[in-house]
KOLLO-948300 format. One record per residue: x, y, z of N, C-alpha, C in turn; residue in one letter. Coordinates in steps of 0.2 Angstrom, whole numbers, m for minus. Layout:
N
+-------+-------+-------+-------+-------+-------+-------+-------+-------+-----+
!    nx !    ny !    nz !   cax !   cay !   caz !    cx !    cy !    cz ! res !
+-------+-------+-------+-------+-------+-------+-------+-------+-------+-----+
!     X !     Y !     Z !     X !     Y !     Z !     X !     Y !     Z !   a !
...
+-------+-------+-------+-------+-------+-------+-------+-------+-------+-----+
END
This chain:
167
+-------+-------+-------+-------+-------+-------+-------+-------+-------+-----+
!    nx !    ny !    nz !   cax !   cay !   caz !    cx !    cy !    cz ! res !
+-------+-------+-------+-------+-------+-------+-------+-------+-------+-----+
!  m120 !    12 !    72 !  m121 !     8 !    66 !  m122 !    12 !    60 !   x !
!  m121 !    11 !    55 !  m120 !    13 !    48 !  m128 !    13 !    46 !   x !
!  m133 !    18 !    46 !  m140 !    16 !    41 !  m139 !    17 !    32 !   x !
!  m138 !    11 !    30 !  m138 !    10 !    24 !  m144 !    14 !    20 !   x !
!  m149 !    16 !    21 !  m152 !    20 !    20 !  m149 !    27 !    19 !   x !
!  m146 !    31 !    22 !  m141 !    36 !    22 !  m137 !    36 !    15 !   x !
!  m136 !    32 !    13 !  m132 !    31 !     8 !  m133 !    32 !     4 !   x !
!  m129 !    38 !     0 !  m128 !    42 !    m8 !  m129 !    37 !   m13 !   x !
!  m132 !    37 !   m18 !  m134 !    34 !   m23 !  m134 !    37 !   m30 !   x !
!  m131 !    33 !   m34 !  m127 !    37 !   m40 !  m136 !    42 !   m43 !   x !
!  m143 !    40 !   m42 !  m148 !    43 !   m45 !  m145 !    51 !   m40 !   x !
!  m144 !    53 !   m34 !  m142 !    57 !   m30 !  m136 !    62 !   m34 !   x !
!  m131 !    60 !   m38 !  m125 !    64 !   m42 !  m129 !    69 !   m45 !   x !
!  m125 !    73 !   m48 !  m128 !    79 !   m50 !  m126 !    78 !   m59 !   x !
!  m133 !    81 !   m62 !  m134 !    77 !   m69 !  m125 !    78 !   m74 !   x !
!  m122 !    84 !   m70 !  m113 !    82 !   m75 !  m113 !    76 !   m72 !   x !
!  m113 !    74 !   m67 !  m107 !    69 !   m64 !  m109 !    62 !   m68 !   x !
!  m116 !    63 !   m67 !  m120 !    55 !   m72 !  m116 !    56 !   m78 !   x !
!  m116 !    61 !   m84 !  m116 !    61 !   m89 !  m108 !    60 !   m89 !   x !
!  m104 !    62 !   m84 !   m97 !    59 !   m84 !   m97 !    50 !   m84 !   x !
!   m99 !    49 !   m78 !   m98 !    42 !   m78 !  m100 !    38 !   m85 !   x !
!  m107 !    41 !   m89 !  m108 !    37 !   m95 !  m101 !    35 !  m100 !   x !
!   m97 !    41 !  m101 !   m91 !    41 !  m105 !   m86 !    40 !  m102 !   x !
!   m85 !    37 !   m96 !   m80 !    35 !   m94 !   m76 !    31 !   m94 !   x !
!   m71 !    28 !   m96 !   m66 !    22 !   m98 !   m64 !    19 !   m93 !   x !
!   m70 !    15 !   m90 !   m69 !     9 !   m83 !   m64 !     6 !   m86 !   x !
!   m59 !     3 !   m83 !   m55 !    m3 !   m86 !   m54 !   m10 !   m80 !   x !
!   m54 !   m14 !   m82 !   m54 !   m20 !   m79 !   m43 !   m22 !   m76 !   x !
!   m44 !   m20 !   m70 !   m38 !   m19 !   m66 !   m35 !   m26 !   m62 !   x !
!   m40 !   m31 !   m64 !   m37 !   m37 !   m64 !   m31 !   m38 !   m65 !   x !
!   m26 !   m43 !   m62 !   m20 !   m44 !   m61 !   m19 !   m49 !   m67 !   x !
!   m14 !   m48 !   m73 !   m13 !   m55 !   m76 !   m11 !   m62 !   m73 !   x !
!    m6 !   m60 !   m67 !    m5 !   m65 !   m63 !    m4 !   m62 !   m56 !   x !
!    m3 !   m69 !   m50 !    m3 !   m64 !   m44 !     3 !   m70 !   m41 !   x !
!     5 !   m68 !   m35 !    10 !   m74 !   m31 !     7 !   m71 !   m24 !   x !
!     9 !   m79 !   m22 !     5 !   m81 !   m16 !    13 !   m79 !   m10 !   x !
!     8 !   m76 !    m3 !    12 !   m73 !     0 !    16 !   m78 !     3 !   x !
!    23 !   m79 !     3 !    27 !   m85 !     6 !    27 !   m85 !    11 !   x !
!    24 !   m83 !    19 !    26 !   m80 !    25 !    20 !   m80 !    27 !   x !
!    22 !   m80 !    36 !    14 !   m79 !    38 !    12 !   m72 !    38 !   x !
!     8 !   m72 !    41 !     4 !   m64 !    41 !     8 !   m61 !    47 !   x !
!     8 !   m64 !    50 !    11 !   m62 !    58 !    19 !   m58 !    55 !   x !
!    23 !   m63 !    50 !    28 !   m60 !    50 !    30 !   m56 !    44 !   x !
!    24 !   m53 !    40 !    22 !   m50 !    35 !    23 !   m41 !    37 !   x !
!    28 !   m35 !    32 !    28 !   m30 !    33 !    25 !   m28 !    29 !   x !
!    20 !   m21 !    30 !    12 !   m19 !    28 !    13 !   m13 !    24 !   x !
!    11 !    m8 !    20 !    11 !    m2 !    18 !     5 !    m2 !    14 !   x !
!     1 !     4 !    15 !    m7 !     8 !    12 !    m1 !    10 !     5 !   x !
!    m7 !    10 !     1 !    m5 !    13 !    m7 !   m14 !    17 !    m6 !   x !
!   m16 !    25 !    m6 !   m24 !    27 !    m4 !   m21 !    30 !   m12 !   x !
!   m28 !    31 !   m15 !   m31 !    36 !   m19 !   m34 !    41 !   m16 !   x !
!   m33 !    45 !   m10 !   m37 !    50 !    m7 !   m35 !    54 !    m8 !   x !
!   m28 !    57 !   m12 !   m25 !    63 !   m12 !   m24 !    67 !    m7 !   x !
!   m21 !    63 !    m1 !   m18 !    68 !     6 !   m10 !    72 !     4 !   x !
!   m10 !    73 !     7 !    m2 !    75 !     6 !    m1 !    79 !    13 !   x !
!     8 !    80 !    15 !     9 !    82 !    21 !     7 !    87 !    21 !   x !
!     4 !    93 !    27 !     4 !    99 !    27 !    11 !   103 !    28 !   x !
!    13 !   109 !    26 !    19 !   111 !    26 !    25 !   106 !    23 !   x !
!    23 !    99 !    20 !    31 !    97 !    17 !    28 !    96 !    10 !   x !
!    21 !    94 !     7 !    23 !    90 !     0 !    18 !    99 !    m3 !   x !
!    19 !    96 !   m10 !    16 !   101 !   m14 !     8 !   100 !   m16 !   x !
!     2 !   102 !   m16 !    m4 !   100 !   m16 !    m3 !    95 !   m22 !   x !
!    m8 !    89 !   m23 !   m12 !    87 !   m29 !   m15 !    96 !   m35 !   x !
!   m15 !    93 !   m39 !   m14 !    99 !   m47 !   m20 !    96 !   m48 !   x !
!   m28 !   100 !   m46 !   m34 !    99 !   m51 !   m34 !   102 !   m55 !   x !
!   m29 !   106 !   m57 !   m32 !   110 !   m65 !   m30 !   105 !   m69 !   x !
!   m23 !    97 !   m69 !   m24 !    95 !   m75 !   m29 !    92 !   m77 !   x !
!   m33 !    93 !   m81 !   m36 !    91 !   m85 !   m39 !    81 !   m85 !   x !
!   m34 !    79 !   m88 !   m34 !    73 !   m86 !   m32 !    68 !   m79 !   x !
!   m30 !    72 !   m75 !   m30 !    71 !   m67 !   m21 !    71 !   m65 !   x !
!   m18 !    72 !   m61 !   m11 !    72 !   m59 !   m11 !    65 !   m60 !   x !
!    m6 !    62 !   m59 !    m2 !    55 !   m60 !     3 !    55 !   m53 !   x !
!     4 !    60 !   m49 !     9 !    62 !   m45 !     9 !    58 !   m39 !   x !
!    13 !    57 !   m35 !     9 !    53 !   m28 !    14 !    58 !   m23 !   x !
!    12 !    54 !   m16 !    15 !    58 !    m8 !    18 !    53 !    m7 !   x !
!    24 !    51 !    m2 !    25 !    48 !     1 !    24 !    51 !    10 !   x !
!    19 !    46 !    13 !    17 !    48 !    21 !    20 !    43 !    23 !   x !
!    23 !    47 !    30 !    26 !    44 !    35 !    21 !    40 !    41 !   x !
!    26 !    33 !    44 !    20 !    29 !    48 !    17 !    36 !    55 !   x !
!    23 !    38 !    55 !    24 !    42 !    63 !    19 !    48 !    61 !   x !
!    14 !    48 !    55 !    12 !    54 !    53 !     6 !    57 !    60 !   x !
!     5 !    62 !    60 !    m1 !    63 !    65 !    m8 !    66 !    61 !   x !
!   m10 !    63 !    60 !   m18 !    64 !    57 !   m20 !    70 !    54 !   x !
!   m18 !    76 !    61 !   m21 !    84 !    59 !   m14 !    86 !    55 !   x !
!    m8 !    84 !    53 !    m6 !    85 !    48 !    m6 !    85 !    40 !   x !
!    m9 !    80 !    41 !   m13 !    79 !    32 !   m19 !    82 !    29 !   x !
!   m18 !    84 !    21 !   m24 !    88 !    19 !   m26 !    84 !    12 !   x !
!   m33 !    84 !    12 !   m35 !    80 !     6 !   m34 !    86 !    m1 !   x !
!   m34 !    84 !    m5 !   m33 !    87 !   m10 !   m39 !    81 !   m17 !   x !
!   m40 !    77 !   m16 !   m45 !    75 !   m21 !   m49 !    78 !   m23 !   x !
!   m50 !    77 !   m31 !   m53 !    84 !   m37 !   m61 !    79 !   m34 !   x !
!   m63 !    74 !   m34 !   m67 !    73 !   m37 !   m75 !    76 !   m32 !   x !
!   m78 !    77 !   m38 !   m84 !    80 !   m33 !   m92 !    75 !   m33 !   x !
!   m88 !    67 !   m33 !   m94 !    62 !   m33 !   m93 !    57 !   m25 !   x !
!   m92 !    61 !   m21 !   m92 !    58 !   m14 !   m92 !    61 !   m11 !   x !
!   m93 !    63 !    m3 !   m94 !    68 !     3 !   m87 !    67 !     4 !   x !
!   m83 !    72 !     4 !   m76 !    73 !     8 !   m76 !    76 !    16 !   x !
!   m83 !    76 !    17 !   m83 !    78 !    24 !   m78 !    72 !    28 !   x !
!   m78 !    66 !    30 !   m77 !    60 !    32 !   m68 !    60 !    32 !   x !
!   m66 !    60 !    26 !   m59 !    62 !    25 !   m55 !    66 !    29 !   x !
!   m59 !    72 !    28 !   m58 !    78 !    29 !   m56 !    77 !    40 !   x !
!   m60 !    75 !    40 !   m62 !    75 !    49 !   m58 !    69 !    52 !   x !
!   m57 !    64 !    48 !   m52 !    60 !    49 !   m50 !    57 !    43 !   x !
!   m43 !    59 !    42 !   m38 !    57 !    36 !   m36 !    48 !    38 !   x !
!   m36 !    46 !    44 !   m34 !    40 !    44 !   m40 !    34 !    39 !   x !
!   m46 !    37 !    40 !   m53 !    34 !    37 !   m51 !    32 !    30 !   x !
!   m45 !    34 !    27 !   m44 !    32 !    20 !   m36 !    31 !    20 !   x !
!   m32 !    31 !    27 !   m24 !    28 !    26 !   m25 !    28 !    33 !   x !
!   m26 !    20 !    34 !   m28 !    19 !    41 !   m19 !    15 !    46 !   x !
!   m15 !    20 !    45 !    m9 !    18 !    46 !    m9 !    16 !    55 !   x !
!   m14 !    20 !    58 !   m18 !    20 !    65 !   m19 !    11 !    67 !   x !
!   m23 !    11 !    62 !   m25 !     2 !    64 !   m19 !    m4 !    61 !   x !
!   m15 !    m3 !    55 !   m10 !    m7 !    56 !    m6 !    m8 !    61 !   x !
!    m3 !    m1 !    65 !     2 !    m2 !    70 !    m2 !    m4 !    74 !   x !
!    m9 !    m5 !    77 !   m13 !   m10 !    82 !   m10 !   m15 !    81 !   x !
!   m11 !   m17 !    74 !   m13 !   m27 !    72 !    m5 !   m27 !    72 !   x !
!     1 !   m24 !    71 !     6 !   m25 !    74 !     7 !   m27 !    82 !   x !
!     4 !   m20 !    85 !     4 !   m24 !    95 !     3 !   m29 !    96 !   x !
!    m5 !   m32 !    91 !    m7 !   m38 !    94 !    m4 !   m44 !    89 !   x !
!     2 !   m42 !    85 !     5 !   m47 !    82 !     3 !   m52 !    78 !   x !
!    m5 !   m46 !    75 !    m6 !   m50 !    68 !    m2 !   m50 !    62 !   x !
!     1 !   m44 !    60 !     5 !   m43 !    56 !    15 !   m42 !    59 !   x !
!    18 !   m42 !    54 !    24 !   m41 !    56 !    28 !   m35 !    60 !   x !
!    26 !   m32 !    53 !    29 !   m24 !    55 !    24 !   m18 !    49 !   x !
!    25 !   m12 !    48 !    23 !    m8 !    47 !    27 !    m4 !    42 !   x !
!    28 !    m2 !    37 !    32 !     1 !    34 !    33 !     7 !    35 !   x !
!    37 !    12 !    37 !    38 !    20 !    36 !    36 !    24 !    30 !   x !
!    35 !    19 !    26 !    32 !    25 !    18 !    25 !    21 !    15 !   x !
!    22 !    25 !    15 !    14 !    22 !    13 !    16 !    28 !     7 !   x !
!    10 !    26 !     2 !    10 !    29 !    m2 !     2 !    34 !    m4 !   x !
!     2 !    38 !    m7 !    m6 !    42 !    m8 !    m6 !    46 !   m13 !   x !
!   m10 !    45 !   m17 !   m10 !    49 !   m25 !   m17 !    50 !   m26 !   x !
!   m18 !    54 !   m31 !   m25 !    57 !   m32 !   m28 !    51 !   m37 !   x !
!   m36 !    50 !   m33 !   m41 !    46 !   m38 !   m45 !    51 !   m44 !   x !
!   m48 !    46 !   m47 !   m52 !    52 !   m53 !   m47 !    52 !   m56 !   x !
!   m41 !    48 !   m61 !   m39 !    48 !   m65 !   m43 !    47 !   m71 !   x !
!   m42 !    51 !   m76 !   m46 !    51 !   m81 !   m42 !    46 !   m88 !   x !
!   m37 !    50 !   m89 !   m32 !    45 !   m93 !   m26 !    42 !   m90 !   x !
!   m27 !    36 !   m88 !   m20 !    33 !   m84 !   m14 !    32 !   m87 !   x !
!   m14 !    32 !   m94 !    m6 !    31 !   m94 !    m1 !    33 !   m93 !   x !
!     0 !    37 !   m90 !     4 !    40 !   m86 !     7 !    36 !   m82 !   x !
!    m3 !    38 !   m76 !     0 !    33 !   m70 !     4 !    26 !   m73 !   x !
!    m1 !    22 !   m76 !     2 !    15 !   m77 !     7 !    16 !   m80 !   x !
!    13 !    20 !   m85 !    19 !    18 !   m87 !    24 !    23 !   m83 !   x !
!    22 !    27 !   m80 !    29 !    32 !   m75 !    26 !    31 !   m66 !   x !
!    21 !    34 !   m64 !    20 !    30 !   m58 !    19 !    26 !   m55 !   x !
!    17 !    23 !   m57 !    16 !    15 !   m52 !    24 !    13 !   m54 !   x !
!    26 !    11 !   m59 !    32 !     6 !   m59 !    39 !    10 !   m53 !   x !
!    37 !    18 !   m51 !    42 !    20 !   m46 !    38 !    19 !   m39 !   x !
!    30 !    18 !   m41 !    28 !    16 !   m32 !    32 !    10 !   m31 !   x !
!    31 !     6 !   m35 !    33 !    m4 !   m35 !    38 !    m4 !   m32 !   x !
!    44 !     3 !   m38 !    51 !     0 !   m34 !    52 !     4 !   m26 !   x !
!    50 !     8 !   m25 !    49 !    10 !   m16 !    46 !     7 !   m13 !   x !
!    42 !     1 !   m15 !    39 !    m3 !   m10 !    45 !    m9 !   m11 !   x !
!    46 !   m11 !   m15 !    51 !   m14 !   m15 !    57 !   m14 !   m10 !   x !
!    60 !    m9 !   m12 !    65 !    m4 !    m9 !    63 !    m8 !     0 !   x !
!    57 !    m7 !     0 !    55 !    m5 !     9 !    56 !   m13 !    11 !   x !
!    56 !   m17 !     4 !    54 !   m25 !     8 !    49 !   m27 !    10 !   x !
!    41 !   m24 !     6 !    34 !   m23 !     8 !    33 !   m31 !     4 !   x !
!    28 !   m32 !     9 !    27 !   m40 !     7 !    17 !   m41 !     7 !   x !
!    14 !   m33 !     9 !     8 !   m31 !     7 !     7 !   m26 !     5 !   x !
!     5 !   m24 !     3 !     1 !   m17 !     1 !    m6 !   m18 !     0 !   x !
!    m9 !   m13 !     6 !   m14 !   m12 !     4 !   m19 !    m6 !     1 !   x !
!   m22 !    m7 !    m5 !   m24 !    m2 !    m9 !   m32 !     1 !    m7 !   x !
!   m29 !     5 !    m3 !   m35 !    10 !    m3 !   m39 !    14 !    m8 !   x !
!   m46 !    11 !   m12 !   m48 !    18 !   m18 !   m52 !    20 !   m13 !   x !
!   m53 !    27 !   m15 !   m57 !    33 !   m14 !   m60 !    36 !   m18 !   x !
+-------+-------+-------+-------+-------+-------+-------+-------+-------+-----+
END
């Protein structure tokens, strides 16, 4: 069981980290509108979108901390991926990465959809999840060239979930 006590506390960051968050440009991610899923859950195909910044070992090219205002880039992970393949790559130094690190499914939990598949909660499982780096500093990038080609590859797959993993 989880002791809530253990848990990191923004008083706990280290005084840049605070002094970053002061000037940080929170933005309210709220959807302008949303649609209601037409199908059951049962026969609903699934795909993770993480910000944990994994990528394949030996295939994708790391996440880039030197840019400044954060990569904009993403990975595409396979379902059949095997855990000890994946490497974090997230800049940001305001969370423990031990936990990622030891287990990448803990932040692209592709492991537990194909369960809730077996038990035929869900329908099916997409073959391409998606994973790109958190701690973006200025997103319009992301918002005007990345996401609209994650949209269309989810699209593409006929994903009728996505679920977004922040880290």
């Amino acid at each position: 069981m989880l002791d809530i006590k253990n848990i990191k506390k923004i008083s706990d960051l280290s005084f840049t980290t605070k002094k970053f968050l002061q000037f940080y440009q929170w933005s309210d991610c709220s959807p302008d509108n949303s649609t209601r899923l037409n199908k059951k859950l049962s026969d609903s195909k699934v795909a993770i979108v993480s910000s944990a910044g994994l990528i394949v070992k030996d295939k994708h090219q790391p996440f880039d901390s030197a840019i400044k205002m954060g990569d904009t880039s993403f990975r595409i992970i396979p379902s059949d991926i095997n855990p000890n393949e994946l490497v974090e790559y997230h800049r940001s130094d305001t969370f423990d990465h031990s936990g990622v690190k030891l287990n990448p499914f803990s932040v692209l939990p592709i492991n537990h959809l194909l369960n809730l598949t077996k038990h035929g909660f869900i329908g099916s499982v997409s073959n391409k999840h998606i994973s790109l780096m958190g701690s973006i500093i200025n997103p319009s990038e992301l918002i005007n060239s990345s996401i609209p080609q994650m949209l269309s590859i989810l699209k593409n797959e006929n994903i009728d979930i996505a679920l977004f993993i922040p880290v």
